[in-house]
C-alpha positions as CSV (number, residue, x, y, z in Angstrom):
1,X,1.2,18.3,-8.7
2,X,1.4,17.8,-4.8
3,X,3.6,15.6,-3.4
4,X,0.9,14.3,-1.3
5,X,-1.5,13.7,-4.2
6,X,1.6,12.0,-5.8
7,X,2.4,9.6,-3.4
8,X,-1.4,9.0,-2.8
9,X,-1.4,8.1,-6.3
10,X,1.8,6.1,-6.4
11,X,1.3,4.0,-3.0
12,X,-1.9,4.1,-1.9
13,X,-3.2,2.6,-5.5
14,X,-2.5,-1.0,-4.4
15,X,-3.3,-0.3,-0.5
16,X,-6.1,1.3,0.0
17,X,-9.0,0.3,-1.9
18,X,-9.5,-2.8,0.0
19,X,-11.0,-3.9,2.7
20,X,-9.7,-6.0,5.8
21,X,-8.1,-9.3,5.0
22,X,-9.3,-11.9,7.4
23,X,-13.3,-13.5,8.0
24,X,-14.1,-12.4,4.1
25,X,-16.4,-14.7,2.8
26,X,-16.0,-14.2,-0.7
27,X,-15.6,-17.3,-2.4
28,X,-12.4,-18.3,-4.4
29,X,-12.0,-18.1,-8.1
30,X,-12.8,-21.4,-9.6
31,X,-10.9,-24.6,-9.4
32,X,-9.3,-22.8,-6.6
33,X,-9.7,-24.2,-2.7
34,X,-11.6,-21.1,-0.6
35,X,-9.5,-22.3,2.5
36,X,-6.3,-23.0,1.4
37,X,-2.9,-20.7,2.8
38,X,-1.4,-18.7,0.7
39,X,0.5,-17.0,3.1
40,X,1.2,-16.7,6.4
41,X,2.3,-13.5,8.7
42,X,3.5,-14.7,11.9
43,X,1.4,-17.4,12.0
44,X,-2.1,-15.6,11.2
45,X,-3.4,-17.2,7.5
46,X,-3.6,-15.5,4.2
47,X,-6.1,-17.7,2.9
48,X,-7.4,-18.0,-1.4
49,X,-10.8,-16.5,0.2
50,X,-8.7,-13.6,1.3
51,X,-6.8,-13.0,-1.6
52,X,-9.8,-13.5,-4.2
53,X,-11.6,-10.9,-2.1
54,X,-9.1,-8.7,-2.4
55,X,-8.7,-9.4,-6.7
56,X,-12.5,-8.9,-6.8
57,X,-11.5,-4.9,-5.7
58,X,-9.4,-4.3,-8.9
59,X,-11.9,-6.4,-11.6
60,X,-12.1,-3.4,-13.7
61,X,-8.8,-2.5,-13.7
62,X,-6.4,-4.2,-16.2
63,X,-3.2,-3.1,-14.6
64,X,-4.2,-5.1,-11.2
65,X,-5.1,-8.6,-13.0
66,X,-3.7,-11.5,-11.1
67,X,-3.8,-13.6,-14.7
68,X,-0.1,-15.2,-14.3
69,X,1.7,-17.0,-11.5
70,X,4.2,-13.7,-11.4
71,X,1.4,-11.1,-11.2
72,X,-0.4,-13.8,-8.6
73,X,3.0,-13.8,-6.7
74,X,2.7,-9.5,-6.8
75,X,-0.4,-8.6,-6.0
76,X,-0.1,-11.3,-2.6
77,X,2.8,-9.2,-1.6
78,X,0.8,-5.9,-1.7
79,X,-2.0,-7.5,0.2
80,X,0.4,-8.4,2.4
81,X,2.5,-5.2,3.0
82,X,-1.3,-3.4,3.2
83,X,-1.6,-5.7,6.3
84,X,2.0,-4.5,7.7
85,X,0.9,-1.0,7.2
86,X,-2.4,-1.5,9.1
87,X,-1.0,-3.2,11.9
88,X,2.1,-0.7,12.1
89,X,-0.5,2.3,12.1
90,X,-2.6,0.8,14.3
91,X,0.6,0.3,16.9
92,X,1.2,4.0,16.3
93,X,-2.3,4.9,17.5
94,X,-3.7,5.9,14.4
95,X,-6.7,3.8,14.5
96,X,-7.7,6.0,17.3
97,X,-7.5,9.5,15.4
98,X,-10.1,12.0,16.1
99,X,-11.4,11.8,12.5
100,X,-12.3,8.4,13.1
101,X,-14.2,9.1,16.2
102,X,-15.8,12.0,14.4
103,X,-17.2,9.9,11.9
104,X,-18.7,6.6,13.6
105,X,-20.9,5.6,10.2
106,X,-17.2,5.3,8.5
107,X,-17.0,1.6,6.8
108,X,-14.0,-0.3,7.6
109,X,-12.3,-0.1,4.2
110,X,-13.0,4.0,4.7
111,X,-11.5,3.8,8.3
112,X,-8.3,1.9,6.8
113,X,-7.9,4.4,4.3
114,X,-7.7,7.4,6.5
115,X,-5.4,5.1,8.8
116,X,-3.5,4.4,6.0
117,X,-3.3,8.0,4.6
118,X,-2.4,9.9,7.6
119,X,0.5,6.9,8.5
120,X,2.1,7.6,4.8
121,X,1.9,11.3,4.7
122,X,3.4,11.4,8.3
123,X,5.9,8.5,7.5
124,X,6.6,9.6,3.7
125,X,5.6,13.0,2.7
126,X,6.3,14.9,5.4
127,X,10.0,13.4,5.6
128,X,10.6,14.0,2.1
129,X,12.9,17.6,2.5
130,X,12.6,20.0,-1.1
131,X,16.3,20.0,-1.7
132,X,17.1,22.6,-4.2
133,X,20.5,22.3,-5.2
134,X,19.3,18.0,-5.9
135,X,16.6,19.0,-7.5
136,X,18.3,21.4,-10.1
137,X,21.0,18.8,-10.3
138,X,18.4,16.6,-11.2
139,X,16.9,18.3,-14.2
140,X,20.7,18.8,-15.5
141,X,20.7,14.8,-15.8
142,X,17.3,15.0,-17.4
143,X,16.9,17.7,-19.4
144,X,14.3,16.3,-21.2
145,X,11.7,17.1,-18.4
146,X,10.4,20.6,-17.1
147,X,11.8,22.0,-14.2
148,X,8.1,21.4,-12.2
149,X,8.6,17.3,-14.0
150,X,11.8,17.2,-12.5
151,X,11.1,18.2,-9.0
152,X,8.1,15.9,-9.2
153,X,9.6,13.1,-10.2
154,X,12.5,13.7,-7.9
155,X,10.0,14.1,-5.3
156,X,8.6,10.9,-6.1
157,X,11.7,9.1,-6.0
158,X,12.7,10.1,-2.5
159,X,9.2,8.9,-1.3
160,X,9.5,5.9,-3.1
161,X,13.0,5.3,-1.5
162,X,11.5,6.1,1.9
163,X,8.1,3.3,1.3
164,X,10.8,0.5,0.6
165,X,12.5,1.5,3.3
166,X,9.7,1.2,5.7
167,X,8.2,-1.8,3.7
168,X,11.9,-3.4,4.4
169,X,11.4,-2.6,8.0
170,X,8.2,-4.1,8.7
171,X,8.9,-7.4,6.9
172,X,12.2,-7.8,9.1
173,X,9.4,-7.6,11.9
174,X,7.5,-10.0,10.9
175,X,7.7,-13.7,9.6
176,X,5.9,-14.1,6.7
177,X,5.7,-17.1,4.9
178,X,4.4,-17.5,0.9
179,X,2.9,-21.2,0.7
């Protein structure tokens, strides 16, 4: 497999099937206030509206439900670094890409996930460096795996290790508050 289609697979699961975050007017699940905070990221609301709008994306998907406080508490903080990511790309110019301009009928959740693409395969793929000698070490510590498994997943890992990394780096940025 690709190391691009991997880490499009991994990461961009949770952050790009959704549209923006603010001004939705979905309304909140029941017995749930439309208006309340959830969050906060340096001062700009996370509302219920917000959040529910974004659940509504993943309703046929069991793996995304947001049935218990702790998968609530999960899915808020991938809405929440999806909104990092945006703003950081956008910073970085790549709201302004010449596919974008290309493309003027593009919806917004579409223009958000070409942002969000390019930004990861520049930020993550591309800085992940096929290390040979790791990778064959690697598959010695898992023999259970092929060698193409092993230099996958070993891919995967470094990318992972650089997405936390920037994900740590963003939220130092920021102050974000859970209500």
């Amino acid at each position: 497999m690709n190391r691009t289609v991997a880490l499009a697979g991994l990461l961009l699961a949770l952050l790009l099937a959704f549209s923006g975050w603010s001004g939705n007017s979905l309304a909140a699940p029941a017995g749930h206030d439309a208006d309340k905070v959830l969050a906060t990221i340096d001062d700009r609301p996370l509302t219920e509206a917000d959040f529910a709008a974004y659940l509504k994306l993943f309703a046929g998907d069991p793996r995304f439900r947001a049935d218990t406080p702790a998968a609530r508490k999960k899915m808020l903080q991938h809405l929440i670094d999806r909104t990092l990511l945006l703003e950081y790309a956008r910073k970085k110019g790549y709201d302004r890409q010449e596919t974008l301009k290309k493309h003027g009928s593009l919806s917004q959740q579409e223009k958000e996930t070409i942002i969000l693409r390019q930004l990861l395969n520049d930020e993550i793929s591309a800085k992940v460096k096929v290390d040979e000698k790791a990778i064959a070490s690697y598959h010695r510590q898992h023999p259970r795996l092929t060698a193409p498994q092993a230099r996958e997943q070993w891919t995967s890992e470094r990318q992972q290790e650089l997405f936390r990394t920037l994900m740590g780096k963003l939220r130092r940025q920021h102050r974000i508050v859970i209500h």
